[in-house]
C-alpha positions in Angstrom: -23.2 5.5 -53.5 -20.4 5.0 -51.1 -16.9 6.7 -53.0 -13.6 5.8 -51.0 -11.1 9.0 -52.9 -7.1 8.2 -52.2 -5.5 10.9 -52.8 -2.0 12.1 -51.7 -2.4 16.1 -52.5 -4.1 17.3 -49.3 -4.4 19.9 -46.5 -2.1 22.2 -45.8 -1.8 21.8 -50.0 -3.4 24.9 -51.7 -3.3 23.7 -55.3 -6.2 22.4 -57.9 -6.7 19.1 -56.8 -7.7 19.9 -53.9 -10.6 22.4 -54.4 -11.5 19.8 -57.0 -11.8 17.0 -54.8 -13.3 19.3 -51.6 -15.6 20.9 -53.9 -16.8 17.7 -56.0 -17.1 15.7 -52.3 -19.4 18.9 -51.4 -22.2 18.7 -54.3 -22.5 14.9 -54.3 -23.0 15.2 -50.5 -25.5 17.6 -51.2 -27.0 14.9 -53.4 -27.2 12.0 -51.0 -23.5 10.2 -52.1 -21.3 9.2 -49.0 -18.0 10.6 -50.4 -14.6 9.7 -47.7 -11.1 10.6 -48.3 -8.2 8.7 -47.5 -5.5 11.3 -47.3 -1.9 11.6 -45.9 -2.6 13.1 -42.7 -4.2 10.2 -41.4 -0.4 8.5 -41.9 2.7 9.1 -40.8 4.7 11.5 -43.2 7.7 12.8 -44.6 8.6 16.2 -46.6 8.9 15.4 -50.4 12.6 16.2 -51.6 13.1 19.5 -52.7 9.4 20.7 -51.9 9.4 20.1 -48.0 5.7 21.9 -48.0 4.6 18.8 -49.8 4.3 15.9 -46.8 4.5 12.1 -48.5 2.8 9.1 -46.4 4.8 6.3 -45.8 2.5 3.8 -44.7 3.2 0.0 -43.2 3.0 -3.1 -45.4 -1.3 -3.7 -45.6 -2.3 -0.4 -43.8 -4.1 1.4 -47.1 -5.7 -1.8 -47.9 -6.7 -2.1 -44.4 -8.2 1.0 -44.7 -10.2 0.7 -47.3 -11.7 -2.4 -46.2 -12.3 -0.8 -43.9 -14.2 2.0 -45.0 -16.4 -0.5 -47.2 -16.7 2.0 -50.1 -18.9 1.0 -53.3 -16.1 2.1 -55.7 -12.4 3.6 -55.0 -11.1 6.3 -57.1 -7.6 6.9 -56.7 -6.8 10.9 -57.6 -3.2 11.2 -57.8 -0.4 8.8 -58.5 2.0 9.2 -54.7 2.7 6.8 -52.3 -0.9 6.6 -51.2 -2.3 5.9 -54.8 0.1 3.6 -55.5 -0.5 1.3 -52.4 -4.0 1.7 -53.0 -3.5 0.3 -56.5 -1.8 -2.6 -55.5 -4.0 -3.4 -53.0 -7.3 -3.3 -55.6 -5.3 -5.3 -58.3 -4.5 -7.6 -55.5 -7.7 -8.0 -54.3 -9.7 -7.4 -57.1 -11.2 -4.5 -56.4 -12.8 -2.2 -59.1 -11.7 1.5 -59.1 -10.8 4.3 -61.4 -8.2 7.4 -61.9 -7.8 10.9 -62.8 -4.8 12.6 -64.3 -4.3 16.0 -62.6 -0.6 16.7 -62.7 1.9 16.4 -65.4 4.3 14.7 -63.6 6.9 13.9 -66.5 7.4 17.2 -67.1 7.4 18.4 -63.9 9.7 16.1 -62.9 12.0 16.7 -66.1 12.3 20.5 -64.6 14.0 19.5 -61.7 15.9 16.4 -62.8 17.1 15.0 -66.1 14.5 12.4 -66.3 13.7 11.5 -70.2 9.8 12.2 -69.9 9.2 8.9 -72.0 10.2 6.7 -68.7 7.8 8.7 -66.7 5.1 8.7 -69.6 5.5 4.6 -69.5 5.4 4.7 -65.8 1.7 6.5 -65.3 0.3 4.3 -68.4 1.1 1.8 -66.8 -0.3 3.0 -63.3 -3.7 4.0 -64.9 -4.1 1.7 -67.5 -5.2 -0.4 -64.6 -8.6 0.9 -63.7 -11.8 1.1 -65.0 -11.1 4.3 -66.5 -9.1 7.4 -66.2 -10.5 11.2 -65.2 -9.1 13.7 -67.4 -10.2 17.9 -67.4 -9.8 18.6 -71.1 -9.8 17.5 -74.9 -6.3 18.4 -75.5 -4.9 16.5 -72.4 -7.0 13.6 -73.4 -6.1 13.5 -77.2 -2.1 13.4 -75.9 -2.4 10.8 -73.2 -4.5 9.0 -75.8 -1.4 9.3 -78.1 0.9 7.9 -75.4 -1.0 5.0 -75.3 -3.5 5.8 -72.3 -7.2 3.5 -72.5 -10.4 4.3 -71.0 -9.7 8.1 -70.8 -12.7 9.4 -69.7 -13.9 13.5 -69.3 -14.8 15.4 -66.5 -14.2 19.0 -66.5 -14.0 21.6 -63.8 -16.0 24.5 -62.0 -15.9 27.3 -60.4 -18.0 29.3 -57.4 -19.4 31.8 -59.2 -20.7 33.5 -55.8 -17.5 34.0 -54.0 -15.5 35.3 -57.6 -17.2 37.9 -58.7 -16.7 41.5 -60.6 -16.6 43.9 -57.1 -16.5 47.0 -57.2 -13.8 47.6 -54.7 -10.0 47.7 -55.7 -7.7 46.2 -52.8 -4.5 46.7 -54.7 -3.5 49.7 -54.5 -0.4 49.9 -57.3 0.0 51.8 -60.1 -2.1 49.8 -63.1 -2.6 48.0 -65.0 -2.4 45.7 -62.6 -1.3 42.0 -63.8 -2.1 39.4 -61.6 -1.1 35.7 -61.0 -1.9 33.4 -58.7 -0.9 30.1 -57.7 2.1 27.8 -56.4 5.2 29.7 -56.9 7.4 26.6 -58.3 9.6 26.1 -60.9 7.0 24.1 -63.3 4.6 26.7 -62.8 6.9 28.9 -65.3 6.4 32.1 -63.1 9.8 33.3 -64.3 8.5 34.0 -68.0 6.0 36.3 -66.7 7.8 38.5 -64.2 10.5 39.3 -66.9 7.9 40.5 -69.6 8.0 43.9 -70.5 4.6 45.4 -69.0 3.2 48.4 -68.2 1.7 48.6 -64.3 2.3 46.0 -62.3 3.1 42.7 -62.0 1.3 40.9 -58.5 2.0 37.0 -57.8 -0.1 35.3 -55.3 0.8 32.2 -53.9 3.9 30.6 -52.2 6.4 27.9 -53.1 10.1 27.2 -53.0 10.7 29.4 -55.8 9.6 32.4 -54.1 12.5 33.7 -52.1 14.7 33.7 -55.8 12.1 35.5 -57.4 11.5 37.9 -55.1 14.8 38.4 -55.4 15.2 38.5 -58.9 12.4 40.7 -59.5 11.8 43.2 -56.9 10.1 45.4 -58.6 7.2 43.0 -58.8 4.7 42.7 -55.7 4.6 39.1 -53.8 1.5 38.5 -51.6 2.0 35.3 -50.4 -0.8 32.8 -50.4 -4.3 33.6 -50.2 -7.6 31.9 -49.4 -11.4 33.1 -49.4 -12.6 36.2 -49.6 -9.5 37.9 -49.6 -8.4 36.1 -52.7 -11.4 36.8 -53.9 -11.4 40.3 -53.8 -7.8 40.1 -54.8 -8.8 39.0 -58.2 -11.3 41.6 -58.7 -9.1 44.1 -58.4 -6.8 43.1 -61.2 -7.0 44.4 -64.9 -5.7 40.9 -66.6 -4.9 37.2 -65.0 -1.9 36.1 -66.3 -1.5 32.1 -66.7 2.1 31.3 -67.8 2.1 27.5 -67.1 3.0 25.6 -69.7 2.5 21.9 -68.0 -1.3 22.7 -65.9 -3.6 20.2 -66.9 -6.7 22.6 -66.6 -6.0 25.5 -64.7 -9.4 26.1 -62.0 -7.2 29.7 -61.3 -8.4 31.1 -65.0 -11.9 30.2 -64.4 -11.8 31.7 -61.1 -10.2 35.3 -62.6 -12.8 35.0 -65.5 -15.5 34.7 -62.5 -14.1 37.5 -60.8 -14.4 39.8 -64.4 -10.7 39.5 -65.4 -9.8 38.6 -68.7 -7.0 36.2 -69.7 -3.6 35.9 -70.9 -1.7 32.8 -71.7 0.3 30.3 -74.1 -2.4 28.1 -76.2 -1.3 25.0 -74.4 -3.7 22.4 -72.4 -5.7 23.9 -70.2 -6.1 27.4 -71.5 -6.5 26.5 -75.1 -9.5 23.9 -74.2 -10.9 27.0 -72.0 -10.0 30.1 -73.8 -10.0 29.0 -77.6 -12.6 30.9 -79.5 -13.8 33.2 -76.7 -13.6 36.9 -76.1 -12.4 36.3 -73.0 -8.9 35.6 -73.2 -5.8 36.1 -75.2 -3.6 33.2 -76.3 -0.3 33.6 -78.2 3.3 32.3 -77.9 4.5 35.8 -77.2 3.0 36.1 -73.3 3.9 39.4 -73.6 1.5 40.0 -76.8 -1.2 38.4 -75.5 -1.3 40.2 -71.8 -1.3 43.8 -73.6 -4.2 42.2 -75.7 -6.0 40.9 -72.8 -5.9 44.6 -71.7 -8.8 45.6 -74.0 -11.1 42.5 -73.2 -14.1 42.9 -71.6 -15.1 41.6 -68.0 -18.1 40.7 -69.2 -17.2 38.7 -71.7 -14.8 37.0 -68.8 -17.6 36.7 -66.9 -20.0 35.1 -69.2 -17.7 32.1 -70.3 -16.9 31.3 -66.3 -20.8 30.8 -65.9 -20.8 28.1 -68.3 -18.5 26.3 -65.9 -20.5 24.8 -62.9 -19.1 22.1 -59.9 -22.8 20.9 -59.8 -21.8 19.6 -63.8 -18.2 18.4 -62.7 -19.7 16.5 -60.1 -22.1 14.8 -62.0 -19.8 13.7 -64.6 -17.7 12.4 -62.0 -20.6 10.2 -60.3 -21.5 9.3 -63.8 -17.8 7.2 -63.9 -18.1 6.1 -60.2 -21.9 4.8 -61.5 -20.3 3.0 -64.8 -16.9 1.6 -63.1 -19.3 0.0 -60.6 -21.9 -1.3 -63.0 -19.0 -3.0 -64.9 -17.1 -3.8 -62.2 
């Protein structure tokens, strides 16, 4: 099958949604699919407000629909809800054209963080964006029992992975700080709720990878903790490794693909029981969930890696993928 994927979260991004989509584009190439990306470097662009390492398309009256015609794809699945995804919705309900979503980003209340935005308006907004398609991609139960609740139809699952070759246990320690060493990784932005873990109360120390436009004022505000800046490869890889506990204080991720890579890498979990971790911690030896962050990182302390290590191999991209051409296959078939 020929899959046309719009999506406005792309390179230089390091977040989620794109080692999702790279890594979901990789194993269906590997069996036979012809997977393109429209993406906003192949556009003009401008720096989103207030998050100017974020680049938004603009794009001329007709140019995404050009584009996809293109590109002659079988199906179109439209990622994220930007600029890009929205002209490409237009132009399929315009035209006809079959295609599906996924919901990767919790927009309303990201957006609510930065401006007073009643989430309800931005709730009816993305209904009323995915609603549209053939069906809508969602990572977990949780998330798909509450957008069901707001009034979301067709909500269809497809879970996440993890490379369970390049995060691994290793028996080399790159961070060299007094332990126990907590570790968290990713964007370093207001929604990401970074704040509630650098003011806990922990022995050791606290390490944040990742980069942002809250960086500067945490680093600031909390200069006994150690920033790293972003990380990629092996070097994140062996970053994880070394820590004792991964500590995941979003409360607005829709999955979370950082948790599964720290259990892969041997590192037990600590978090709120919200989406995401709840749907991939609840029940398990391998993480500790509480309202009290603070509890459950000194809990997560006397997990063991190989408990951490065991749940991540139940999460494969070879499965995501599949589930994902499973949706292309059935969005076509009733297209």
């Amino acid at each position: 099958m020929r899959i046309l994927i719009v999506t406005d979260a792309w390179h230089p991004q390091v977040n989620g949604v794109v080692r999702t989509l790279e890594r979901v584009a990789e194993e269906l190439r590997r069996l036979g699919h012809d997977i393109l990306f429209l993406t906003p470097d192949q556009f003009f662009t401008v720096p989103m407000p207030s998050y100017p390492q974020i680049r938004l398309a603009v794009t001329p009256p007709g140019a995404v629909a050009q584009k996809i015609t293109a590109f002659g794809p079988d199906h179109l699945h439209i990622a994220t809800e930007g600029p890009l995804g929205q002209a490409a919705r237009r132009a399929s309900i315009n035209r006809g054209w079959s295609f599906t979503t996924s919901y990767h980003t919790k927009f309303p209340e990201y957006l609510r963080a930065r401006l007073p935005i009643p989430e309800s308006w931005s709730y009816a907004w993305l209904r009323n964006f995915h609603n549209a398609g053939r069906g809508t991609l969602v990572a977990t139960k949780s998330l798909a029992d509450d957008l069901t609740a707001r009034g979301f139809t067709k909500i269809r699952p497809w879970t996440r992975g993890v490379d369970s070759e390049l995060y691994r246990p290793r028996a080399e320690k790159v961070l060299d700080y007094p332990g126990p060493i907590f570790l968290s990784v990713g964007r370093v932005a207001v929604e990401k709720n970074i704040d509630a873990f650098l003011k806990l109360d922990l022995p050791g120390t606290k390490v944040i990878v990742g980069d942002g436009p809250a960086r500067a004022a945490l680093q600031a505000k909390y200069p006994e903790a150690v920033f790293l800046g972003e990380k990629t490869g092996e070097d994140l890889a062996r970053t994880y490794a070394s820590a004792d506990v991964f500590v995941f204080p979003s409360l607005t991720d829709t999955f979370g693909i950082v948790i599964l890579e720290a259990l892969a890498s041997g590192v037990p979990v600590a978090a709120f029981p919200v989406t995401g971790p709840f749907d991939v911690l609840s029940g398990t030896k391998a993480g500790a969930l509480d309202e009290d962050l603070r509890a459950a990182a000194l809990r997560a302390l006397d997990l063991k890696s190989e408990d951490a290590r065991d749940l991540a191999l139940k999460h494969s991209w070879q499965v995501c993928a599949r589930m994902f051409i499973d949706e292309m296959e059935r969005a076509k078939a009733e297209g």
